[in-house]
C-alpha positions as CSV (number, residue, x, y, z in Angstrom):
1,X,10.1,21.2,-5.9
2,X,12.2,18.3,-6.3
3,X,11.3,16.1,-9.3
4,X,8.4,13.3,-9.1
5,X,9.5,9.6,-8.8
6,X,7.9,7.6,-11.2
7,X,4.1,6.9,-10.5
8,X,4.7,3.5,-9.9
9,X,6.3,4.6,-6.4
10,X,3.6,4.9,-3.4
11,X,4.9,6.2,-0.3
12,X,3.3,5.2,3.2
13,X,1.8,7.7,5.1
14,X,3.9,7.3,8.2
15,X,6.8,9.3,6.0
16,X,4.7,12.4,7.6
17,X,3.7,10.8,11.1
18,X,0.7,9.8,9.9
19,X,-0.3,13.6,10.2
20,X,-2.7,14.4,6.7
21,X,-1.6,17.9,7.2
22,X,2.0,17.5,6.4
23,X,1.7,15.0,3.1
24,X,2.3,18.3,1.1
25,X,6.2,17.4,2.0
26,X,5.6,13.9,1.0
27,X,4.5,15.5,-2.5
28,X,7.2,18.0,-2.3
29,X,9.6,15.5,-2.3
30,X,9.1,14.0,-5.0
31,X,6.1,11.6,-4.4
32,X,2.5,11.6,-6.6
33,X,1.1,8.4,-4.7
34,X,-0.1,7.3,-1.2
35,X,-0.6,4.4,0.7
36,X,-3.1,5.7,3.2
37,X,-3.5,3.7,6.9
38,X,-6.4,2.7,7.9
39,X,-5.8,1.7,11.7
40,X,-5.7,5.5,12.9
41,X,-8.6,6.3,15.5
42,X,-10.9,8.5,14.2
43,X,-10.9,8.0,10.2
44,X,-11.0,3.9,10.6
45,X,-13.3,2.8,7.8
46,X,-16.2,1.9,10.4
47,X,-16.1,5.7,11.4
48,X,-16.4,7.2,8.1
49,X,-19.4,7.5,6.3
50,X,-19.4,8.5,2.6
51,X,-19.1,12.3,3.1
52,X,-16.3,11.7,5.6
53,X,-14.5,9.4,2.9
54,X,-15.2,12.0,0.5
55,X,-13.4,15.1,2.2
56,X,-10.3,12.6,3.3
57,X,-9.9,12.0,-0.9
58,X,-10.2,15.6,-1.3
59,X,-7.6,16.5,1.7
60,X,-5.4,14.7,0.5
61,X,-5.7,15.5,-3.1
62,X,-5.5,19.0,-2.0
63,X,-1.7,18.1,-0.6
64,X,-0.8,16.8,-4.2
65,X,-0.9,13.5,-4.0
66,X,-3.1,10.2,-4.8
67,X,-4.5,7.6,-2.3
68,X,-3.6,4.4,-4.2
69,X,-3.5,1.9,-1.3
70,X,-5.5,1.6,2.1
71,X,-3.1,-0.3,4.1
72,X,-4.0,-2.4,6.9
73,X,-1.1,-2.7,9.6
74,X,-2.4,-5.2,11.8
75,X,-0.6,-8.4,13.3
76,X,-1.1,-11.3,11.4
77,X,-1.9,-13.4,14.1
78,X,-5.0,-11.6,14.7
79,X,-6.7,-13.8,12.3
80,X,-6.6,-16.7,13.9
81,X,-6.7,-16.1,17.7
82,X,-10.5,-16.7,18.4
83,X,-10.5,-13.4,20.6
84,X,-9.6,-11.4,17.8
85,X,-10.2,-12.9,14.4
86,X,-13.7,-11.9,13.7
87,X,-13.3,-8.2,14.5
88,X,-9.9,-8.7,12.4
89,X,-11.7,-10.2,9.4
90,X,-14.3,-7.6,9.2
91,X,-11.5,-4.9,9.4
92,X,-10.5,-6.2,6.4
93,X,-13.9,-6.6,4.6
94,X,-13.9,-2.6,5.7
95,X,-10.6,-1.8,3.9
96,X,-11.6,-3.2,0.8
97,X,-14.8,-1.1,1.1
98,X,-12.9,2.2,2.2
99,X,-10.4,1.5,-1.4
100,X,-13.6,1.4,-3.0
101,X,-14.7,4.9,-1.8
102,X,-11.3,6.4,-1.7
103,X,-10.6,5.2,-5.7
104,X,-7.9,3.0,-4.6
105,X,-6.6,0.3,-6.5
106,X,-4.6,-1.7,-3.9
107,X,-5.4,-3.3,-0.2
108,X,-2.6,-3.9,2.1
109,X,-3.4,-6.8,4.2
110,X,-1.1,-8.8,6.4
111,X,-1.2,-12.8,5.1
112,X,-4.3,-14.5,5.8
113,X,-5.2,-18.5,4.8
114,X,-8.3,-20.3,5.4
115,X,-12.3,-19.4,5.1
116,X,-10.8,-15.4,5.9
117,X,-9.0,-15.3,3.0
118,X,-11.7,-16.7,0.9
119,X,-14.3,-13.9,2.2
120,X,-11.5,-11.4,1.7
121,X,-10.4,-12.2,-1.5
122,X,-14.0,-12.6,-3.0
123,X,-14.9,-8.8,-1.3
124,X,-11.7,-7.5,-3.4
125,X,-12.7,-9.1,-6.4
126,X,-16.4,-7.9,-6.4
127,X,-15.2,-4.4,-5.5
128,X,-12.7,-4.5,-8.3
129,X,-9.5,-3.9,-5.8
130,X,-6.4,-5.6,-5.7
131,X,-4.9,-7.2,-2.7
132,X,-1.2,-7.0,-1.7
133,X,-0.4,-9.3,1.3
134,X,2.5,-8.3,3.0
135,X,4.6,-10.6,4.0
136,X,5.4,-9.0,7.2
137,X,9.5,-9.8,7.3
138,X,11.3,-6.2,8.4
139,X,11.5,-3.1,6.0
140,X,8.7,-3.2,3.3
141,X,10.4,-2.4,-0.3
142,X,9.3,-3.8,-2.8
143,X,6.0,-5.9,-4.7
144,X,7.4,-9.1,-6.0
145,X,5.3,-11.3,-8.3
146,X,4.5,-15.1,-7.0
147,X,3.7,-16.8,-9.9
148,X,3.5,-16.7,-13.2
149,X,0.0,-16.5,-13.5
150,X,-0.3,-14.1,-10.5
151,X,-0.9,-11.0,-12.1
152,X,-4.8,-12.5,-12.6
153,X,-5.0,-13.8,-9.4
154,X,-7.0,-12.1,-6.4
155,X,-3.8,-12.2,-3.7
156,X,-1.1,-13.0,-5.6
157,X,1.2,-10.2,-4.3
158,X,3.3,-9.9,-1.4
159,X,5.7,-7.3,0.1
160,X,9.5,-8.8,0.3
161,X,12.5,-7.3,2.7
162,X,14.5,-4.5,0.8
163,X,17.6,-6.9,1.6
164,X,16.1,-10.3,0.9
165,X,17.4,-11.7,-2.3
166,X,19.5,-8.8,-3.4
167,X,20.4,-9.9,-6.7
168,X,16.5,-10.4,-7.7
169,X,15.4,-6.9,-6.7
170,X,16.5,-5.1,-10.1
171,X,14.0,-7.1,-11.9
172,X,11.7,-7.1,-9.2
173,X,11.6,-3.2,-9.5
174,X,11.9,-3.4,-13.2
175,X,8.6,-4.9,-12.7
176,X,6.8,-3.1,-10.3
177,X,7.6,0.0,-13.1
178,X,7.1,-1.7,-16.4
179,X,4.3,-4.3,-15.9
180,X,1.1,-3.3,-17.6
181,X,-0.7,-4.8,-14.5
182,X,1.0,-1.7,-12.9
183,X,2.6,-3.3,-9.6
184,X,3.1,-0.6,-7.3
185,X,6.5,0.3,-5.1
186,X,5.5,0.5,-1.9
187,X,8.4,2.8,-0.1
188,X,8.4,2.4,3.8
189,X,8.1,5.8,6.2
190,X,8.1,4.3,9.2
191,X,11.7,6.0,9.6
192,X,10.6,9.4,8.3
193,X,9.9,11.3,5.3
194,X,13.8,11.9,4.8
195,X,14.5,7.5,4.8
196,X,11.4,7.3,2.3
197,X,13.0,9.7,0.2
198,X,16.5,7.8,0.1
199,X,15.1,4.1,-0.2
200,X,12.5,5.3,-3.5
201,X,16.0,7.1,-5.2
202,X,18.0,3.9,-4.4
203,X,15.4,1.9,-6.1
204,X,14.7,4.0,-9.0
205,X,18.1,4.6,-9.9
206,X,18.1,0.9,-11.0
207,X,15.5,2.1,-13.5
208,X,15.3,4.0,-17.1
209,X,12.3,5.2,-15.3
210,X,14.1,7.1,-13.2
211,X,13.8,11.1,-13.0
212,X,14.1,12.4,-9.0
């Protein structure tokens, strides 16, 4: 088995095809944390009840890793088109409740403003989870702090390009590592397990942190 990355590394699930049955590779390879999706029919949060949510920790568990994220991949723009935005905001509301179940820390939710975000950001805070918006611009990569007083806001995340602002993302990793908040690195596998695996040793080899 090849060494772990640091914890603060969280591969998406996607790295195996979405496929639970394969995130033993994902651990193989190096990683101890997961990003799990919650858009994919049949284990949506609104189809799970507690005993459901309850074997899904335990599968994964079982493949070695850690759910640390729900992630919600929908389009932004589904908030506010009146045709969508209510089923979109309570898809949300439902994440936040399926972290909660799964002992998840983080939300991924796509950047919402208005009364939404307000609901949202209250749910996450009474459920004690942590929202990361992401920013939706290409290649997720990295957290980067907004803010200096961010790390006690509800929302104060967001998920930046792996290109965008180059000479930042040292210290933007340096962070997501080192931070007693404990920012996580959200690695991409939309591309495969194989493109995971090379993005999370390109960013921690910037890092003392670094063991794979």
């Amino acid at each position: 088995m090849e060494k772990s990355f640091p914890s603060g590394f969280l591969v998406e699930e996607s790295a195996v095809g979405g496929q639970l049955t394969r995130l033993g590779l994902a651990h193989q390879a190096g990683f101890q944390n997961l990003a799990l999706d919650a858009t994919v029919a049949g284990r949506r949060p609104r189809e799970l009840d507690e005993g459901a949510r309850s074997d899904l920790r335990r599968t994964v568990c079982h493949q070695g890793l850690t759910v640390l994220a729900i992630s919600l991949r929908i389009p932004q723009e589904h908030f506010v088109r009146e045709d969508t935005m209510d089923r979109a905001s309570m898809a949300a509301l439902q994440a936040i409740g399926f972290a909660e179940s799964l002992r998840a820390n983080f939300v991924v939710l796509p950047a919402i403003a208005g009364e939404t975000a307000e609901l949202v950001f209250q749910e996450a805070e009474r459920r004690g989870r942590r929202l990361l918006i992401d920013s939706g611009v290409g290649a997720t990569g990295l957290v980067e702090v907004i803010g200096q007083e961010c790390p006690e806001e509800v929302g104060g995340f967001r998920l930046v390009q792996e290109s965008s602002r180059a000479l930042q993302l040292p210290f933007a990793v340096y962070a997501g590592l080192r931070s007693d908040h404990g920012f996580p690195i959200f690695v991409d596998g939309k591309d495969g397990l194989a493109s995971a695996v090379d993005r999370a040793r390109q960013f921690a080899s910037l890092l003392p942190e670094f063991v794979g």
